[in-house]
C-alpha positions in Angstrom: 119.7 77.6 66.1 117.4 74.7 67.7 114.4 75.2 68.6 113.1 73.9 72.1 110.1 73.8 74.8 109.8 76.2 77.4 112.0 75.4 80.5 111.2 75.3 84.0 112.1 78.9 85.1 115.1 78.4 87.7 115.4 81.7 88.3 118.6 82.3 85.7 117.7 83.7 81.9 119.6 82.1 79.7 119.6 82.6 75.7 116.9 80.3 75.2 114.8 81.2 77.8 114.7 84.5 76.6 114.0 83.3 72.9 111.3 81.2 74.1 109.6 84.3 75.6 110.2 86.4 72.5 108.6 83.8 70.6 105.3 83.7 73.0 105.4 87.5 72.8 105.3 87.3 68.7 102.5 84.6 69.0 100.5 86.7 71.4 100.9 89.9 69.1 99.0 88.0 66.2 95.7 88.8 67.7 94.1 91.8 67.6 90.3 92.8 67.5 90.6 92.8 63.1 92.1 89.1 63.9 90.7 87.2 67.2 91.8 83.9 65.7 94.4 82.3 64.0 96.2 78.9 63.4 99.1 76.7 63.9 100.1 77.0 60.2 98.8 81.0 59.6 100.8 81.7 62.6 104.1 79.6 60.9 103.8 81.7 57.9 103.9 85.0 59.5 106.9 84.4 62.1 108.5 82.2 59.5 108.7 79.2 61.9 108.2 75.6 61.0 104.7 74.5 62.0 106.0 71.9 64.4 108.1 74.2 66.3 104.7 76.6 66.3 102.6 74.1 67.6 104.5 73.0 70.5 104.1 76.7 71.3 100.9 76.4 70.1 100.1 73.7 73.1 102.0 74.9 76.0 100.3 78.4 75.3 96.7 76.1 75.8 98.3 74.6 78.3 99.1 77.4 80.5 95.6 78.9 79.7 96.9 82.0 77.3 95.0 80.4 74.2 92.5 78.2 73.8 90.8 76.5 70.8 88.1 77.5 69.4 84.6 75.6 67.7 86.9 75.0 64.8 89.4 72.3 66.1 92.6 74.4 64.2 91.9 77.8 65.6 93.2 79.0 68.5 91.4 82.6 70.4 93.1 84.1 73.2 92.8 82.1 76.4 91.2 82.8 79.8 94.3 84.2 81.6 94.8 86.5 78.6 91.2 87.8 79.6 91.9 88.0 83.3 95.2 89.8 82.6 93.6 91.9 80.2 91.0 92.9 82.4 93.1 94.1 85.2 95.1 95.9 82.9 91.9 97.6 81.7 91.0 98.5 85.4 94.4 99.8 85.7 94.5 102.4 83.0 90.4 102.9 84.0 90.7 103.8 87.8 93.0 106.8 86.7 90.4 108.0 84.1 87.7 107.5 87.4 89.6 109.2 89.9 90.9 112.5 89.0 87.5 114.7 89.9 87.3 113.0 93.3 91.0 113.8 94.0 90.1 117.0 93.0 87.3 117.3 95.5 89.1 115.9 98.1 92.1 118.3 97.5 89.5 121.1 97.7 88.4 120.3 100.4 90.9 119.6 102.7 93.6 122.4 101.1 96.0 118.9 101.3 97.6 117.4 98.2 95.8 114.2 96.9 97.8 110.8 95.8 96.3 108.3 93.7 99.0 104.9 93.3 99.1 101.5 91.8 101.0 98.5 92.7 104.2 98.0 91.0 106.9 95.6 91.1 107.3 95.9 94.7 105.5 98.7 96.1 103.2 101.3 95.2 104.6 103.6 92.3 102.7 107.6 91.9 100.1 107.7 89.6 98.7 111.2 89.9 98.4 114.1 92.0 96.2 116.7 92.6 97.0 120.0 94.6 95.6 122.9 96.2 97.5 126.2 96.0 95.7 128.6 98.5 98.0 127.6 101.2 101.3 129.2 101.5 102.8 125.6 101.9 102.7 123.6 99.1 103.3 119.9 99.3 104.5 118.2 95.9 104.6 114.5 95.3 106.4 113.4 91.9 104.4 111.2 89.3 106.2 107.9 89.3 107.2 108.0 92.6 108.2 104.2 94.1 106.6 104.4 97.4 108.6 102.2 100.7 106.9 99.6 102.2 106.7 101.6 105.1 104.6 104.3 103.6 101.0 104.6 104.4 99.4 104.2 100.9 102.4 100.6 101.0 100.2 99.4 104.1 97.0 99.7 102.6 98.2 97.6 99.1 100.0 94.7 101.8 96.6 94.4 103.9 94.3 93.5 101.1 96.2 92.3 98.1 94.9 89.0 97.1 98.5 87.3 96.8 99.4 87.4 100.6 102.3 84.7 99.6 104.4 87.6 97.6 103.2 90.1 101.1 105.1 87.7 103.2 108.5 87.5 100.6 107.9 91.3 100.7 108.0 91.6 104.5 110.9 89.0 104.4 112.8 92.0 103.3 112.8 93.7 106.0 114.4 93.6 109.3 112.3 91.3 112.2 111.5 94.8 114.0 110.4 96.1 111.6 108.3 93.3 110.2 106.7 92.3 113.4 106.1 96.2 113.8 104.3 96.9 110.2 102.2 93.0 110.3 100.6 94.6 113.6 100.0 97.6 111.5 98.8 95.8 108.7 96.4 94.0 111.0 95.2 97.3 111.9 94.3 98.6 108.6 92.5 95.0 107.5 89.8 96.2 110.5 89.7 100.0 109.9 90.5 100.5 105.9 92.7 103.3 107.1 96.4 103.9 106.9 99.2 106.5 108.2 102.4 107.5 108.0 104.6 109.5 109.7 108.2 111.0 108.1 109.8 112.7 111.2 112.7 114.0 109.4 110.5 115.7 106.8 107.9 116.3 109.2 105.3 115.0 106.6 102.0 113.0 107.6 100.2 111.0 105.1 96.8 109.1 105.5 95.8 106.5 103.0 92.7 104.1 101.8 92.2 101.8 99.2 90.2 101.9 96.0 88.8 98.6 94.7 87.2 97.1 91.6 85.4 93.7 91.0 88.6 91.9 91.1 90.1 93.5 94.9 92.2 96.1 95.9 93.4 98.2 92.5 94.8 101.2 93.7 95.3 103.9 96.8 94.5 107.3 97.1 96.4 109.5 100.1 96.3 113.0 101.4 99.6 114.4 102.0 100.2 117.2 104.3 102.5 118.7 107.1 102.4 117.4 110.6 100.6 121.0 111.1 98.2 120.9 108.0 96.8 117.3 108.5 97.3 116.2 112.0 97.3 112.0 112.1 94.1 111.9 114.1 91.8 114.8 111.9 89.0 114.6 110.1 90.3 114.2 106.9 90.2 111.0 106.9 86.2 111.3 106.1 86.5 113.1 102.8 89.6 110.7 101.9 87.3 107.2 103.0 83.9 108.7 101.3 85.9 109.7 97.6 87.1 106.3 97.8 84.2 104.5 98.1 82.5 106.3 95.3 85.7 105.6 93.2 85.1 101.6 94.1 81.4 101.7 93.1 82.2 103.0 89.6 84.8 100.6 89.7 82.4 98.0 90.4 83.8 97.0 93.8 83.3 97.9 97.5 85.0 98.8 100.4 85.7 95.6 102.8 84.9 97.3 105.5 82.2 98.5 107.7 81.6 102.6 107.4 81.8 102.4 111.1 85.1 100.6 111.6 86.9 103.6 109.3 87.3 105.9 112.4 91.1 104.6 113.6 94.2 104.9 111.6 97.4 102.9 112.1 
């Protein structure tokens, strides 16, 4: 089969598209921490391609900043937006090694059932849970839960994620009244860090903030709870806000916003 150059992505897969991504994917595994550099012609042998097809891999993988060359013109390292990727990766998995100890406080605390998510494709996905059993009520929330955009911990992820482009083509997805309804929410939550949510049918209240690292917002963490055991306008808000700040600082982050400001949900 012929080789060929990667293809502006139209938005259809065909067979070589897919090819061309296996191939970067093969390239990409030839790294490792034993092997942090390689060539055009070490990396030929060991996918048994022909080094001109390799190095016009080689060169739109510079190109597109996922390798780089090193001191020694032939050798390629990983590039910067392998790092960057890497790195948020890294904060990913770390936040959930962080957190559970100030879910658990917070769970003690308020008797409510703590949530900790992370962005997924299109929404926040379930991450962990922590729960108190001393009241007769139990709320459960299931690990790998995908969250609506409608849900509180949803709100807090829309307000401060960097990439406010792919917020809007989110919101697009939704009817105009309910749009214009959650961007005034949204707006909300940018000035007091706080989020709710109501489910009337389940008669469920939820009250959310965010958790960031160096880089921005990198996860949410939520206290879930009856409309009798956490009322939208309690305190528990303060316990919720103050784990989440210390979460950020060993993340390396801050909260963007004011202590003072945290006192109003939306």
């Amino acid at each position: 089969m012929a080789e060929r150059e990667f293809a502006v992505i139209d938005g259809s897969a065909s067979s070589g598209d897919i090819q061309a991504v296996s191939r970067v994917g093969q390239i990409l595994g030839l790294f490792s921490v034993e092997r942090p550099t390689t060539t055009v012609a070490e990396a030929a042998e060991q996918l048994g391609l022909n080094r001109s097809t390799t190095h016009r891999y080689f060169t739109s993988l510079v190109a597109a900043g996922l390798l780089e060359r090193t001191q020694e013109p032939s050798r390629f390292a990983p590039g910067g937006l392998l790092m960057q990727l890497g790195a948020a990766a890294l904060a990913r998995r770390r936040v959930l090694d962080i957190a559970p100890p100030f879910l658990r406080r917070v769970s003690q605390s308020t008797h409510l059932t703590t949530v900790i998510s992370l962005w997924g494709s299109s929404g926040p996905v379930v991450s962990r849970t922590e729960e108190d059993h001393t009241r007769a009520v139990l709320v459960t929330v299931r690990v790998g839960t995908q969250l609506t955009l409608r849900s509180a911990q949803a709100k807090v992820f829309l307000a401060f994620l960097p990439d406010q482009l792919r917020v809007e083509r989110l919101l697009a997805t939704l009817s105009e009244s309910e749009r214009d309804e959650l961007v005034t929410q949204l707006d909300e939550v940018r000035r007091t860090g706080v989020a709710t949510d109501h489910l009337a049918d389940s008669g469920m209240n939820a009250v959310a903030t965010g958790v960031f690292d160096e880089y921005g917002i990198c996860a949410t963490i939520a206290v879930v709870g009856t409309t009798r055991t956490l009322p939208l306008d309690g305190p528990y808000r303060h316990d919720l806000v103050t784990a989440a700040a210390q979460i950020s600082e060993r993340m390396g982050g801050a909260i963007p916003v004011a202590q003072s400001e945290q006192g109003t949900v939306a």
